[in-house]
N, C-alpha and C positions, 0 to 999 in steps of 0.2 A: 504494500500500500504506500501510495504517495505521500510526504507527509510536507507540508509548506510552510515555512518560518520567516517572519519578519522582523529583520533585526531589532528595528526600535519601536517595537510591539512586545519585547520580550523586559519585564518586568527581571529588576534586580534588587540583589541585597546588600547589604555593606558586610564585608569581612579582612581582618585587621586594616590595611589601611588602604582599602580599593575595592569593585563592587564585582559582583557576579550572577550566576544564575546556572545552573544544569539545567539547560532546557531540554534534552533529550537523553536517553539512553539507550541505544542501541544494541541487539543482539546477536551478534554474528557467531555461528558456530554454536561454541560454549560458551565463548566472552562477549562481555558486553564492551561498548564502545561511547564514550562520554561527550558531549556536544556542550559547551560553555560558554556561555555569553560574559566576556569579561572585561570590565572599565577602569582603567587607570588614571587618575584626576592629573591634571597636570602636572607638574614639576613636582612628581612623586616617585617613590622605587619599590616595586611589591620587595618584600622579604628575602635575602637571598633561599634557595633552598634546591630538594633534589628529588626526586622519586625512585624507588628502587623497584618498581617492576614495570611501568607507564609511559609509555614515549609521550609526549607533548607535539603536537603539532598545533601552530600556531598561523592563523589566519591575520591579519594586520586590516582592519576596515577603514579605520580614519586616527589623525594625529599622526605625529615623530616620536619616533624614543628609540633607544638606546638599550638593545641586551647585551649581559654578559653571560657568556659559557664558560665553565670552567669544567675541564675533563681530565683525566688524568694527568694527561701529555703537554698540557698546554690551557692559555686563556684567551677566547675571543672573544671580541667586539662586534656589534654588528648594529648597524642602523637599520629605525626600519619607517617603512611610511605607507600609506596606504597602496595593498598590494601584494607589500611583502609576506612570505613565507617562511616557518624555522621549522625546522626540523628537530626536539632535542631528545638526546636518550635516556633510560634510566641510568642515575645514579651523576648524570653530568648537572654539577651545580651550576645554579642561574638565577639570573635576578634581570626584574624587567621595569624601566624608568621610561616614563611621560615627560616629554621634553615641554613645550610651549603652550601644547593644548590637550586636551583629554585622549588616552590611546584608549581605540575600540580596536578590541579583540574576539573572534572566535577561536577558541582553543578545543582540541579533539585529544581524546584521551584513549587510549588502546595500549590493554585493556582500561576498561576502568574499574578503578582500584579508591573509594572515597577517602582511606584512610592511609591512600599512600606516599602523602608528603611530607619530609623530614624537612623542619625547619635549620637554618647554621646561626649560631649565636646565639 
């Protein structure tokens, strides 16, 4: 079945210090797959942090900012603006900042796992 989402139709909540929403959960297989509407207020930085079994795919809808990855091997930077796409994996620390104006995010979670995020600090 079809299912039709509107981004700024979709209702959010406040969590530590930026907003969200799971608007979908998906079932593929055996695992589910997480669909997240999430807003970064301007000149803000979500919490560094990591997930140990969840890729993160991120969708970039509107706003500038600023990720960082940190992966074993190495630390990147990456800008991003409406458009942009990340890729990150489990266990690669990251943190994500609103530059000038509010970042709108879709983020995809696979699997999803709601209690799979390790805060750093």
């Amino acid at each position: 079945m079809v299912k039709f989402f509107n981004f700024d139709n979709i209702a959010v909540v406040e969590r530590e210090n930026y907003f969200r929403s799971i608007f979908e959960v998906l079932e593929v297989s055996s695992e589910q797959i997480g669909l997240l509407k999430v807003i970064i207020p301007s000149n803000t930085t979500a919490r560094k942090h990591y997930h140990r079994e969840h890729f993160e795919i991120f969708i970039f809808l509107r706003g500038r900012g600023r990720v960082l990855v940190e992966s074993q091997r190495n630390t990147n930077e990456y800008y991003v603006t409406e458009g942009s796409i990340l890729i990150i994996e489990p266990g690669e620390k990251h943190t994500v900042e609103a530059l000038d104006k509010p970042l709108e995010i879709v983020v995809i979670k696979v699997p999803h796992k709601p209690e799979d995020k390790v805060l750093e600090g």
